[in-house]
C-alpha positions in Angstrom: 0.0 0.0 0.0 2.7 2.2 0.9 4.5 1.8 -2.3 1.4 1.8 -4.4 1.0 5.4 -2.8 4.1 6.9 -3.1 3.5 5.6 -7.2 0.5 7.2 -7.8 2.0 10.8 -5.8 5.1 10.5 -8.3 2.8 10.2 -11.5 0.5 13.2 -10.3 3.7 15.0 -9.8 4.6 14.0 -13.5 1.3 15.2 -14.9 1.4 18.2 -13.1 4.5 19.1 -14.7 4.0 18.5 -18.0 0.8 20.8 -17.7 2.7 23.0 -16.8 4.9 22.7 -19.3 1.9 23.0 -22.3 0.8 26.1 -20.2 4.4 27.7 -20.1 4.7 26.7 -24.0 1.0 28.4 -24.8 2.3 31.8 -22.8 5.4 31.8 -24.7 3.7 31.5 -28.0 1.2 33.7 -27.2 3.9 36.5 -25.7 6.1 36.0 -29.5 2.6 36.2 -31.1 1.8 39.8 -29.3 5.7 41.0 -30.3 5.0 40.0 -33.5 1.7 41.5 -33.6 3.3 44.7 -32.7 6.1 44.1 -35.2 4.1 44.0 -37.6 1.7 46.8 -36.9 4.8 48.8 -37.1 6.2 48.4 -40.5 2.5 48.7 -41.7 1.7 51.4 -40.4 1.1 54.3 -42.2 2.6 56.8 -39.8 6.3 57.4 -41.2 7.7 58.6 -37.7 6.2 55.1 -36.2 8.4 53.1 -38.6 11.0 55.2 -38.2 11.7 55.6 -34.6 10.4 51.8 -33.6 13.0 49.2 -32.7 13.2 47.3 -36.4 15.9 44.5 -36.8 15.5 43.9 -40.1 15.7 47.7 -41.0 18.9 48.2 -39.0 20.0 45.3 -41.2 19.6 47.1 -44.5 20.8 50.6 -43.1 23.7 49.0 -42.5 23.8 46.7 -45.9 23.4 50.4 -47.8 25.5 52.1 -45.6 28.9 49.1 -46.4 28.1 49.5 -49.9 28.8 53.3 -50.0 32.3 54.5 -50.0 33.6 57.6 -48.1 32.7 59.9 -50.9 28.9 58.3 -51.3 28.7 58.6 -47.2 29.8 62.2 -47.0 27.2 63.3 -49.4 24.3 61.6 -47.5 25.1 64.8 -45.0 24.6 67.7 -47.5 21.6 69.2 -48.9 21.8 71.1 -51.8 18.7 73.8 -53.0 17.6 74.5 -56.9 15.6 77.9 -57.4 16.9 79.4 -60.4 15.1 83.0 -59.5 17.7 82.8 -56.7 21.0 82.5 -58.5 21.0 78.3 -57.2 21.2 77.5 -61.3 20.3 73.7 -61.8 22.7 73.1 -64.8 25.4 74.9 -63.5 25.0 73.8 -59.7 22.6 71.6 -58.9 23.3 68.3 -61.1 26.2 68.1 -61.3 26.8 68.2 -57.3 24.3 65.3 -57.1 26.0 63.4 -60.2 29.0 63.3 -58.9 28.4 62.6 -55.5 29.0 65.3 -53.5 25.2 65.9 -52.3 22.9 63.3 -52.2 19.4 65.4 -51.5 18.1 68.3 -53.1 15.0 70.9 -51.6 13.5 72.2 -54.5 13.2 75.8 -53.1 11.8 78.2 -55.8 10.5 77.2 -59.3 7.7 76.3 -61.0 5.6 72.7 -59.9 6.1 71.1 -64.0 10.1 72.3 -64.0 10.6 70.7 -60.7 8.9 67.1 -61.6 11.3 66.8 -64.8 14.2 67.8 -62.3 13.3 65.0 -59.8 12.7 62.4 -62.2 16.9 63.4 -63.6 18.1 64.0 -60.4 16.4 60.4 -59.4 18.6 58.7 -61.8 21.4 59.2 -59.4 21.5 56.5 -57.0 23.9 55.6 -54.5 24.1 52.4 -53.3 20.5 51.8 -54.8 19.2 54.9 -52.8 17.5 57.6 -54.8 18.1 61.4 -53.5 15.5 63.0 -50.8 13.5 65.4 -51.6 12.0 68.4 -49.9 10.3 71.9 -50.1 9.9 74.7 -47.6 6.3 73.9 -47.6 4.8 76.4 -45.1 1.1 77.3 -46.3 2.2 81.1 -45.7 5.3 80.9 -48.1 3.5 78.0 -50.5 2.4 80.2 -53.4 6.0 82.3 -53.2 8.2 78.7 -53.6 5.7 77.5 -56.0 4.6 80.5 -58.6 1.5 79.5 -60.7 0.2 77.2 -57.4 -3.2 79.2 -55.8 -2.6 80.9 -52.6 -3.2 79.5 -49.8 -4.4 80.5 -46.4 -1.3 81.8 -43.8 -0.3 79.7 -41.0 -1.5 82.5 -38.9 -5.1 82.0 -40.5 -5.5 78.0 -39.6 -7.4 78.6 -36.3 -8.6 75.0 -36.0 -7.5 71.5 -36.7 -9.6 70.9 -39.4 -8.1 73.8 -41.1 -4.4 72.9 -40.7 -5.3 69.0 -41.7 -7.3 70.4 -45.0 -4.1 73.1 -45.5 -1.8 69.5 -45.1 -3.8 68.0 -47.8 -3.2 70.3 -50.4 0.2 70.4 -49.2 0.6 66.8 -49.5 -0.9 66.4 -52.5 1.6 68.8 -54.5 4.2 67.0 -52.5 3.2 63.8 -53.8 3.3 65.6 -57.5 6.6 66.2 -57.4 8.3 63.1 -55.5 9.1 64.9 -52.6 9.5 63.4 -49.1 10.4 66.3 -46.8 8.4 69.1 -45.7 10.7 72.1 -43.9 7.4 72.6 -41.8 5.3 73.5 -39.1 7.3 76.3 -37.5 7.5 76.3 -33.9 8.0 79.9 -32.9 5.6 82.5 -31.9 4.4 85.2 -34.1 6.1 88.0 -32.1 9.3 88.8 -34.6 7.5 90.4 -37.0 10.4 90.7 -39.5 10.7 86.9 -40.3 8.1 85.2 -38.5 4.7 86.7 -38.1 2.1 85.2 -40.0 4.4 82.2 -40.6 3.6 81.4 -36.9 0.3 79.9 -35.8 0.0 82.4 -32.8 1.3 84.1 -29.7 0.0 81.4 -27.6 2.1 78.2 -27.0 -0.6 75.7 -26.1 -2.3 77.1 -29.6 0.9 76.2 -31.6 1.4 73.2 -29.6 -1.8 71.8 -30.8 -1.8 73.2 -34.5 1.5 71.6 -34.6 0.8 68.5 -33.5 -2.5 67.9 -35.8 0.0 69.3 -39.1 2.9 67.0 -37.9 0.6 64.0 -37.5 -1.6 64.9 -41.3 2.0 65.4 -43.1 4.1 61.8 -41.1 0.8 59.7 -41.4 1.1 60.5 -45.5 4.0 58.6 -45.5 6.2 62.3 -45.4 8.6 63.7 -42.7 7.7 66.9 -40.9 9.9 69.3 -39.6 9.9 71.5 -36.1 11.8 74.6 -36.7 13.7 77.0 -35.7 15.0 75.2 -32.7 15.6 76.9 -29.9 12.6 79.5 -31.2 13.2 82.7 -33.7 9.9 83.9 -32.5 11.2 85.5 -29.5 14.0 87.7 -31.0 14.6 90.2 -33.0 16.0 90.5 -36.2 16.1 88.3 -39.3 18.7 85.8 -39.5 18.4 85.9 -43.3 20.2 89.8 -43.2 22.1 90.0 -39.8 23.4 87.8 -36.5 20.6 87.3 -33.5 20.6 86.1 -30.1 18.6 85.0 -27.4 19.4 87.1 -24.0 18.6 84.4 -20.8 16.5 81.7 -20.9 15.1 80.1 -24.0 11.5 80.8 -23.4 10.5 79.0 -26.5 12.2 76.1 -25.7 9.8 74.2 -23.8 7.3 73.9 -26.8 10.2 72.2 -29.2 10.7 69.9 -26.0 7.1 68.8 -25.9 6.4 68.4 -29.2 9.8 66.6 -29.8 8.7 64.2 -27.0 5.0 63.7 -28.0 4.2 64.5 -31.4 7.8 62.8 -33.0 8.7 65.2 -35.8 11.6 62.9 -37.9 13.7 66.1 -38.2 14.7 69.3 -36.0 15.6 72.4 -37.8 18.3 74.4 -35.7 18.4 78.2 -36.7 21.1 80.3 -36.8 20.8 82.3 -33.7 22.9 82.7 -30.6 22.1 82.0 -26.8 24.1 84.3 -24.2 23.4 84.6 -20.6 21.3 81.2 -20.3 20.7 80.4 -16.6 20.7 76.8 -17.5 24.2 77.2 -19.2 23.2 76.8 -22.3 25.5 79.1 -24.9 26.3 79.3 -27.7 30.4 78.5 -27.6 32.0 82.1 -28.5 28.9 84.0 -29.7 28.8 81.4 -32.6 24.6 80.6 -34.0 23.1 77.2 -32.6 24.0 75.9 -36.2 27.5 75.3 -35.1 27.0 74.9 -31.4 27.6 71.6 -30.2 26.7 72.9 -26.7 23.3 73.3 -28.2 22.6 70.6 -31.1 24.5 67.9 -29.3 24.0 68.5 -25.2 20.4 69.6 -25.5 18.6 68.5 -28.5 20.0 64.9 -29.0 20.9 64.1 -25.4 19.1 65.9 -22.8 15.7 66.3 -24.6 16.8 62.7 -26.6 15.5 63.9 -30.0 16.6 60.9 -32.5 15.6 61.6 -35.4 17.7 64.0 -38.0 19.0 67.4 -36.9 19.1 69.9 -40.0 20.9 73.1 -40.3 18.6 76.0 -42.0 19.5 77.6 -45.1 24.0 78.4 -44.6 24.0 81.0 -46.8 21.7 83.2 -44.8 24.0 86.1 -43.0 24.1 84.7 -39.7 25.7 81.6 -40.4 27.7 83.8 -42.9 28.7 85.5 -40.2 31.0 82.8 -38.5 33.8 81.1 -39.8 33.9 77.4 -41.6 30.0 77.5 -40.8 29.3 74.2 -42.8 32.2 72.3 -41.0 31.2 73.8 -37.9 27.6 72.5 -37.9 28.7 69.1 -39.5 31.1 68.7 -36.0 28.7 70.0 -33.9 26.4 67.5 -34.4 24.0 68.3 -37.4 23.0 65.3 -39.5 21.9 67.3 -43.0 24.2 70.8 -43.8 21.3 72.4 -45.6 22.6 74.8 -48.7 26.6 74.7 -47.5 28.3 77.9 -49.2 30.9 75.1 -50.3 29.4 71.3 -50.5 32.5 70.5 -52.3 35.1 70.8 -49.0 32.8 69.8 -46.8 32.2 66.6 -48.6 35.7 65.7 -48.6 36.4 67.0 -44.9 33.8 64.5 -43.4 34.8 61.9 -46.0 38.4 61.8 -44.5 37.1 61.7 -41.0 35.0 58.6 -41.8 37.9 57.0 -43.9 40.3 57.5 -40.8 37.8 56.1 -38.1 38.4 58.9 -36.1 35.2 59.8 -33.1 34.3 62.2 -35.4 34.0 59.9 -37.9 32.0 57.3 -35.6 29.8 60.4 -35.7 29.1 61.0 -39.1 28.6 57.6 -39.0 25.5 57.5 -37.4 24.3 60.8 -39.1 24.1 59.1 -42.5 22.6 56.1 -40.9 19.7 58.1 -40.0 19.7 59.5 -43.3 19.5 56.2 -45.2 17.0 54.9 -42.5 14.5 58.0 -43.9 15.7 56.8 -48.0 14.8 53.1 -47.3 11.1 53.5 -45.6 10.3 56.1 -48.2 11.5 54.6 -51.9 
């Protein structure tokens, strides 16, 4: 009796086990099944910023693929955005192509020109692939500034005039749709700043009020990312609040950033996939935030590097605005400064032929610097592969 007990606890024990065992196997499945699940919803989503900021394996995998295929030249020009407008001297034949065929930009913002001029420039400048990546494309496509880039296209109302989200989400959709016409990816908008510096800003500004812009923002961020395009928050640390246009002359913030806190929200909860940093300088910040030597945030590692990528943690691409506006004219080696202070895309460098070569040799030699460029043009390529 006592053995026939001490048989039938052992095969209870047994069984037990082995349930446990199917239950343990079901949870697992079930657990990979809800990854996967998630996995999935990610890469079809519609929502560019979702696919690009989500944890993908298989992306990382082909960034890097494109990335080893590329040689230092190819890299370098992953970093530099050059601009066509004919009515502004930027002369496609003379300038614009040939950069892009031969390597030394690999982007192009189609900046001023008419809408049927710039499709038969995308489709050429498409041609030029590098390591089976077509160019990016984008356009300052602010619905203030819309009719002005793009003569012959109706006007449209000002940012100023959007007072609700269905009016910024129609706006988008026009927006969009001449996007879409001309293969562009990249939309230089919303603008972040209040509406107070009337010589730049004004009614290229939603409002005054931050809460107002933060919301307006938001809704246009989501309308243009969810269309499969990248938005832009700009002009990081805010323009609104000084005075002066950076376009004729050198600015600054005195003390603390007060526009600050809306780029920080937004970056955080909205994901914009790139930052645009203006050229304008910080003194006296109580949080020690200056600009190193009077220099603008363009070049200011201080502020691209400490306090957009790692103390507010953006990770998406940082952009310079336009370097040929006077402010960044104003300091020396501007292009090479921004590239080493932490900029991913040098928009409209006064020379994209140096600084191709300058952070081409840094990559070749392995240098930190180079470990840095490194991961600009990653995040570059990353942006290439989810939209071609």
């Amino acid at each position: 009796m006592k053995y026939f007990l001490l048989g039938a606890f052992l095969l209870s024990t047994i069984a037990c086990k082995a349930q446990n065992s199917q239950q343990s196997k079901k949870t697992v499945k079930t657990e990979d099944s809800n990854l996967s699940g998630e996995h999935d919803s990610q890469i079809n989503s519609k929502d560019l910023s979702i696919k690009y900021f989500s944890k993908n394996s298989e992306l990382d995998f082909k960034v890097e693929a494109a990335y080893k295929k590329m040689n230092s030249q190819e890299k370098a020009a992953q970093m530099i955005m050059v601009a066509s407008a004919e009515a502004l001297g930027l002369k496609y034949y003379l300038k614009v192509k040939p950069q892009v065929s031969q390597k030394i930009a690999a982007n192009i913002l189609l900046l001023k020109g008419s809408k049927s001029e710039f499709i038969r420039q995308q489709k050429e400048l498409s041609q030029n692939k590098i390591a089976d990546l077509k160019p990016l494309f984008a356009c300052d496509c602010e619905p203030t500034l819309l009719h002005n880039k793009f003569p012959g296209e109706p006007k449209m109302l000002s940012t100023s005039s959007l007072k609700t989200s269905e009016d910024v989400i129609a706006s988008v959709d026009s927006i969009n749709s001449l996007m879409d016409k001309m293969g562009i990816v990249i939309n230089f908008a919303p603008i972040l700043d209040i509406a107070a510096n009337k010589a730049i800003i004004n009614k290229r500004a939603f409002s005054n009020d931050a809460e107002n812009i933060k919301k307006l923002s938001a809704t246009f961020i989501k309308a243009t990312q969810e269309d499969g395009k990248a938005a832009t928050v700009k002009h990081f640390p805010g323009h609104g609040a000084v005075i002066g246009d950076t376009h004729k002359q050198s600015v600054s913030i005195n003390g603390k950033m007060t526009e600050l806190s809306t780029f920080e929200s937004i970056i955080k909860n909205d994901h914009p996939i790139l930052v645009m940093v203006g050229h304008i300088a910080v003194k006296n910040n109580p949080d020690g935030y200056n600009t190193e030597d009077g220099r603008p945030a363009t070049t200011s590692k201080k502020l691209m590097t400490d306090l957009l990528r790692n103390k507010i943690g953006f990770r998406g691409i940082i952009t310079t605005d336009a370097m040929n506006m006077q402010a960044s004219k104003n300091f020396p080696n501007a292009d090479w400064e921004a590239a080493k202070a932490g900029a991913d895309l040098i928009l409209m460098p006064l020379d994209a032929n140096s600084l191709n070569k300058k952070i081409a040799a840094e990559i070749e030699k392995g240098s930190d610097l180079g470990k840095q460029f490194e991961a600009s043009v990653k995040r570059i390529i990353r942006l290439k592969l989810l939209t071609q």
